[in-house]
C-alpha positions, 0 to 999 in steps of 0.5 A: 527550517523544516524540508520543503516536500512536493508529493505525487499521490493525494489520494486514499492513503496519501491525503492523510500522510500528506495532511499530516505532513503539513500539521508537522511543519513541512511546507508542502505543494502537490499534483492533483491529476484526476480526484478533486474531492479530497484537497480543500482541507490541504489547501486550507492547511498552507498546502499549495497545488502545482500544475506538473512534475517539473514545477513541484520537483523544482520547489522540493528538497524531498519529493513523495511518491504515492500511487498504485505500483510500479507502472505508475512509479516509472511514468512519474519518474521516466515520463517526459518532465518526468522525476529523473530529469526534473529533480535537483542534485541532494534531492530526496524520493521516497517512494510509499508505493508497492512496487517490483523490487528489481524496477526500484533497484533500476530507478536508484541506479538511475537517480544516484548518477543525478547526486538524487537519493531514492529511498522505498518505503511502501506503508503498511495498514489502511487509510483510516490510519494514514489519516490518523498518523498512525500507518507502518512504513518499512524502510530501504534505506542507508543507516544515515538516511535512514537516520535523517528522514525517521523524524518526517516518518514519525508525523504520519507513522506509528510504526517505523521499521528500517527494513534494510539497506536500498530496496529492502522496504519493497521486497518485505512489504511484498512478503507481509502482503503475501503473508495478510492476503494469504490469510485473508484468502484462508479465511474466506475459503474456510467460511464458504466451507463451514456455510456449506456443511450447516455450522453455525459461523457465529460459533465458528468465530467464536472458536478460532477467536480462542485458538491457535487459528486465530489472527488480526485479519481474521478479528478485522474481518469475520466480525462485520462480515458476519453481518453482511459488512464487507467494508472492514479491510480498505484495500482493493482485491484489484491492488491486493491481485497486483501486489501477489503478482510482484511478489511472485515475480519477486520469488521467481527471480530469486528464484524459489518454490511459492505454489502457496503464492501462486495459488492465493494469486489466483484466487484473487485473479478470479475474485477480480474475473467475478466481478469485485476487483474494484471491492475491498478484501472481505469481498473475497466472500462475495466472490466465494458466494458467486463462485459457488452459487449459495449465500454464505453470511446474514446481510 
């Protein structure tokens, strides 16, 4: 018999984990709070919808966590009927968010006293992906838990990466993010530059393309911004923001240097203060636009 899940987060990356969950086998149930426009499929599927956290933890041996950051994380997990006080001793959390790696280390402790393992295990790539079964996950976790869990990854993940022991997962994402949005903020800020000195941004593209410079969030996206599409990235600058936020926060309680960080942290800062928090990382060209008061890309 196949683990029964509860899973906390339906919504743009968790509907298709949890959809594919469900294609594997694993009987699952799971709390809707707010959007309903995504969960008839899951129900037609053999999910069941559980009206709190309570009721999902108590029909669970793994539960799943897939919301914004850490705030939300410890209200699941504190709040009254919370995941601390509702989960059974040898149950599972695997938490898909991003998240402050000190605000998980603290949740572990406080789960290991129950005979609860917590586990990180944030996910790399896009909805488009989740849906497809083809997300990364980067693992915190023992070598045996690891072990015991890496087949229920495989139905929702191309890439399974055991990162390290318990909360390395969140600590690496929050790296490879500052790594994707530094670039992504690179490469607004150099085709701002290149439209305003008269080059031409198809040529642009066409050089970077054969070079040292080149790279994936330059091809995911130069392409459909050059023509006025600024959909290519499906992730928020208001996620992108928080997520450069617990990754300097991270580097400062190391502690070391990251004014690189601290920068790309402001340009998103100021991306959202312009108006596009809500828009996806492409926009941060629309932001350079405001900023500077000149339209940069064909629409």
């Amino acid at each position: 018999m196949r683990e029964r899940i509860g899973f906390i987060g339906v919504g743009l990356m968790g509907h298709g984990i949890a959809k594919n969950l469900v294609a594997g086998g694993y009987p699952l149930s799971f709390l809707v709070h707010r959007n309903r426009s995504n969960i008839q499929d899951l129900i037609d599927a053999g999910a069941v919808e559980v009206s709190s956290v309570a009721e999902l933890a108590a029909e669970s041996e793994i539960v799943f966590l897939c919301v914004t950051g850490t705030p939300q994380i410890e209200a699941n997990v504190y709040g009254p009927g919370g995941l601390l006080a509702a989960c059974r001793k040898g149950a599972t959390v695997i938490d898909t968010s991003t998240a402050e790696p000190d605000s998980t280390l603290r949740i572990r402790a406080a789960f290991s006293e129950k005979g609860v393992e917590f586990v990180d295990a944030p996910l790399g790539r896009t909805p488009r992906e989740a849906e497809a079964g083809k997300l990364n996950v980067m693992v915190g976790a023992t070598d045996e838990v690891f072990a015991r869990l890496k087949p229920m990854f495989a139905c929702f993940c191309e890439n399974i990466i055991h990162a390290g022991p318990p909360g390395a997962g969140h600590k690496i994402k929050l790296v490879n993010n500052f790594l994707a949005l530094g670039t992504a903020c690179l490469i607004a800020e150099a085709l701002a530059a290149a439209a305003k000195v008269g080059l031409d941004l198809d040529t642009l593209y066409k050089l970077v393309s054969a070079g040292g410079a080149n790279s994936s969030m330059f091809q995911a996206m130069v392409p459909k911004v050059l023509d006025g599409d600024f959909s290519a990235v499906l992730f928020a600058l208001d996620n992108a923001r928080k997520d450069l936020r617990y990754y300097t926060h991270m580097t400062e309680s190391a502690p070391i240097a990251s004014p690189i960080a601290d920068t790309i942290h402001q340009t998103l800062v100021a991306a959202s203060q312009l108006g596009f928090g809500e828009k996806f990382v492409p926009s941060l060209i629309e932001a350079h636009e405001k900023l500077n008061g000149f339209q940069i890309v064909r629409r």
